[in-house]
C-alpha positions in Angstrom: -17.3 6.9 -24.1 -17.7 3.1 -23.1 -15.7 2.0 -20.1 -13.6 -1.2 -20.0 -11.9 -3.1 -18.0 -8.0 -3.3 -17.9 -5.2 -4.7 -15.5 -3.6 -0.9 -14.3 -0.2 0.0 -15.7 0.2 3.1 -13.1 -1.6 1.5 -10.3 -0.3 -1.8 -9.5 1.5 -3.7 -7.2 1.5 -7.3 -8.3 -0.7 -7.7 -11.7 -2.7 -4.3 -11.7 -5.8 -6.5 -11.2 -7.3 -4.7 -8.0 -6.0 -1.5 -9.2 -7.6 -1.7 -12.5 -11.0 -2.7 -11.0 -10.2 0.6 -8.9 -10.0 3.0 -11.8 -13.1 0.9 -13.3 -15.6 1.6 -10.6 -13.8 5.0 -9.8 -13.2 4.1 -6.0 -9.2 4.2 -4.2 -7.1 1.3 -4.8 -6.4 0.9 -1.2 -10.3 0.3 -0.5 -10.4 -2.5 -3.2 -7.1 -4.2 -2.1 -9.0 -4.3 1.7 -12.1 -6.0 0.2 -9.7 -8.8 -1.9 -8.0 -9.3 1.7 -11.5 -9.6 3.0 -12.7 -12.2 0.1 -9.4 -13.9 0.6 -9.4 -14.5 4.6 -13.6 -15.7 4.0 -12.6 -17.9 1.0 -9.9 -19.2 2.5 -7.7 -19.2 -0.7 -10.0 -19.6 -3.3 -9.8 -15.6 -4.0 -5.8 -16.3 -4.8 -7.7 -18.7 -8.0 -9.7 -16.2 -8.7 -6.7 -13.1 -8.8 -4.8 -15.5 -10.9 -7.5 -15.9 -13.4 -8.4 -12.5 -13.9 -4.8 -11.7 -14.8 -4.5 -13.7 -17.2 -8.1 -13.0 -18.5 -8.0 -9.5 -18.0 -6.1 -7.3 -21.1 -3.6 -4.6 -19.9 -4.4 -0.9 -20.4 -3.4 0.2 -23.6 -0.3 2.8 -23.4 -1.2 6.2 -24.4 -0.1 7.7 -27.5 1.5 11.1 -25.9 3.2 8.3 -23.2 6.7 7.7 -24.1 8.2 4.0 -23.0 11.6 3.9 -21.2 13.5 2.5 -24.3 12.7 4.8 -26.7 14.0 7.5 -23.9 17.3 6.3 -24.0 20.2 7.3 -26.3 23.5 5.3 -26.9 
């Protein structure tokens, strides 16, 4: 099975961009949310360019067929 890389649906706080690099390398969110603080104190701001573009650049994890959205959840 070949690995990509998506912005995390279940793991995210603001675009699911450090969580999605998390659940690509197989490391703890937290970890890779320390190391972007890091890069972003060292850069000073240049890191918040770079956050910015991988969100946009970066697709979205696919839902999962068995994953039923909120909507369809709720009857009238």
């Amino acid at each position: 099975m070949e690995k990509k890389l998506y912005r995390s649906r279940k793991n995210k706080i603001i675009f699911g961009v450090c969580g999605g690099f998390a659940e690509y390398f197989n490391v703890d969110a937290t970890l890779v949310r320390i190391l972007f603080i890091i890069l972003l104190i060292a850069s000073v701001g240049t890191a918040v360019l770079l956050y910015l573009l991988l969100a946009l650049v970066m697709p979205e994890e696919p839902e999962e067929r068995g994953e039923i959205s909120g909507d369809e959840t709720q009857e009238e």
